[in-house]
N, C-alpha and C positions, 0 to 999 in steps of 0.2 A: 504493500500500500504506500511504500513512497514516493515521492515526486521525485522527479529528475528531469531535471535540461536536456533531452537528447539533442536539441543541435548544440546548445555548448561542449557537451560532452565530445559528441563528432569533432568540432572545429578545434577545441584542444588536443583532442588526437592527433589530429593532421598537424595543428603549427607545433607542437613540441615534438614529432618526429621530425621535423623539417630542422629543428636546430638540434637532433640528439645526433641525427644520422647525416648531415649535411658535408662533405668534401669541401672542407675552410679553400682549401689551396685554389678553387676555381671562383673565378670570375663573371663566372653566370650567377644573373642577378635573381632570386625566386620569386618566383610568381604564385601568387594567390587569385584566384579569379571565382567571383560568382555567377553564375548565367539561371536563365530564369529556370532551366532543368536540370541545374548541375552546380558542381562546386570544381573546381579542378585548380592542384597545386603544380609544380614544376621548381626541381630543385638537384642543386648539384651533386652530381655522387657518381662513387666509386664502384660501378656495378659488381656485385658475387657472382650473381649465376643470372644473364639478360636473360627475362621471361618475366612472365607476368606472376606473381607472387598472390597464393591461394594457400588455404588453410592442410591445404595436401600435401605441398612442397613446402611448405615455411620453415627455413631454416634460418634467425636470428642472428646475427653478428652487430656485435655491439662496435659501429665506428668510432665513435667521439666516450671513451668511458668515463671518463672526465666529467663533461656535461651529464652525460643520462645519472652518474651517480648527484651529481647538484636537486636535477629535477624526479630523480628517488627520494631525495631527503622531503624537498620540498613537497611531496603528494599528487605531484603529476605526472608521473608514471607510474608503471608498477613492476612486475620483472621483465627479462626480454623477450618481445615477441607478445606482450599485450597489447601494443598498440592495433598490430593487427586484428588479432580475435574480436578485441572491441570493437573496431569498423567492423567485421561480421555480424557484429551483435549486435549493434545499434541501428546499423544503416534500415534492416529490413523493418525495424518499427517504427522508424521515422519517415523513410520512404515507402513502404511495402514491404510487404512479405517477401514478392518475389524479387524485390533491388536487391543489389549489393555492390560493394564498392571493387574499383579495379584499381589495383599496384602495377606499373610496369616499371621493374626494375633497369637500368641500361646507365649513360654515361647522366641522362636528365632521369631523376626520378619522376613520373608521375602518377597524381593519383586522382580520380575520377569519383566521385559521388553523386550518386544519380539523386536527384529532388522530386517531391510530386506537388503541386500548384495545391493540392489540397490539405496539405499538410500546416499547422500552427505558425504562426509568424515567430524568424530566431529570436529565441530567448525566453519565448513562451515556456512555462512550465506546464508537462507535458504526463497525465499518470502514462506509466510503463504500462500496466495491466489493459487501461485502455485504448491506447495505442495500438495492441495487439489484438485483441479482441474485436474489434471493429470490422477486422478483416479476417478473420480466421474463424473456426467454431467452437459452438460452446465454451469448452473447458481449458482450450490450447494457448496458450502465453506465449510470453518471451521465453521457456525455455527450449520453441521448434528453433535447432540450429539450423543452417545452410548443409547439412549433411543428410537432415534426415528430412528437409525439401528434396533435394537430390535425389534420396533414395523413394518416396512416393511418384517420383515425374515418371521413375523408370517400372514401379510397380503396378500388377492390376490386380482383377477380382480374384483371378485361378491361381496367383499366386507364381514365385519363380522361386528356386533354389541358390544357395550362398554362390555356387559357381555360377548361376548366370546370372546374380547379382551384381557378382567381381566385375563379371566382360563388360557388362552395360555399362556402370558404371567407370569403367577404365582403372580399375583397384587391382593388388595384387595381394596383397595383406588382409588375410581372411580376418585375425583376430582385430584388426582396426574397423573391418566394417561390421562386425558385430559391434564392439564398443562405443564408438560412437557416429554408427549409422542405424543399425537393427535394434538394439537396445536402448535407446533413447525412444526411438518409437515408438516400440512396445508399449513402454512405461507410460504415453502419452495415448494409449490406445488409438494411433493411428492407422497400426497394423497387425496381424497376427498369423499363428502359425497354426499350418493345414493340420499339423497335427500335436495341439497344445501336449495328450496323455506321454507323447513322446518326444519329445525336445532334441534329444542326440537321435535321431532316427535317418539314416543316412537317407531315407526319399523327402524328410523334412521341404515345406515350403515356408516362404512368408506369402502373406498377401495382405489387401486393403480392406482395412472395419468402415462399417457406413461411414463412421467420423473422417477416417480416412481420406474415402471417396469423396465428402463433401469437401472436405478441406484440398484437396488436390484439383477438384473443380473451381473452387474460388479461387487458387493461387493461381492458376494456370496462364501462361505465359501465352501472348498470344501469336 
């Protein structure tokens, strides 16, 4: 039940990574821009691995340790590699369920936040609970991750098995899409298995609970 700024929260996300992770040595100047559907930052850096940076691959290196331990002290961060999970976590209740923010790592950082024209004026204090629920069903919060969207887009009524779960989804790590794709779900009864009496059952399925199915109808991308 408590309030929170979700575009503060966003907007400090983005400018204290801009000064945790920023390459001093270059003389590109950052850009912060707002546009009526977007937010989008651009900032100097030392690319790890060019690609676009997702909750799949997020592998953390801390540039500037120096600085991040300052804005540790001070409460605007928290360890490495929150910044991101936050933008996963915040973006779709602020924006939609089905937004989420895009990282492309390279020699310019940049990072894209999708907006929706119906969303609270910045700085509006915003309940979290309701936020979510407006768009989703019933009983479903803020705890639907970007994972276990993912894993209802590729799901239906008849249900699929963890290996064709893997393919569809492009996973290779059986026990990460249990944890936190299949299992999260469950627990949110958006999905269940063909055969609850047997759980290790090598013909085991998952498939979609009505909740499921409505909720995978409302999200749906068009």
């Amino acid at each position: 039940m408590q309030r929170i700024s979700l575009s503060s929260n966003i907007c400090r996300v983005i400018i204290v990574n801009m000064l945790m992770h920023r390459e001093f040595s270059s003389s590109l100047i950052p850009r912060f821009i707002i546009e009526k559907d977007r937010i989008i930052t651009e900032n100097a850096n030392k690319a790890q691995m060019p690609d676009e940076i997702t909750l799949e691959n997020l592998s953390p290196l801390s540039k500037n340790p120096m600085i991040a331990k300052v804005f540790r002290e001070i409460g605007f961060a928290e360890e490495l590699g929150s910044g991101t999970r936050n933008l996963y976590k915040y973006v779709p209740m602020y924006s939609g369920i089905s937004a989420k923010p895009t990282m492309m790592d390279g020699d310019i950082f940049r990072v894209t936040i999708p907006l929706d024209d119906d969303v609270p004026a910045a700085g509006e204090n915003v309940p979290v609970a309701t936020q979510v629920t407006e768009q989703v069903t019933e009983q479903v919060t803020e705890q639907v991750a970007p994972q276990v969207i993912r894993l209802l887009r590729v799901l239906e009524e008849t249900g699929l098995s963890t290996k064709e779960i893997l393919e569809k989804l492009d996973l290779r790590h059986r026990p990460t899409l249990v944890s936190d794709y299949i299992k999260p779900a469950i627990e949110l009864g958006l999905i269940e298995m063909t055969q609850p009496d047997s759980p290790k059952s090598p013909t085991q399925k998952y498939r979609l609970t009505e909740k499921g199915i409505a909720f995978k109808t409302r999200t749906k991308q068009p």
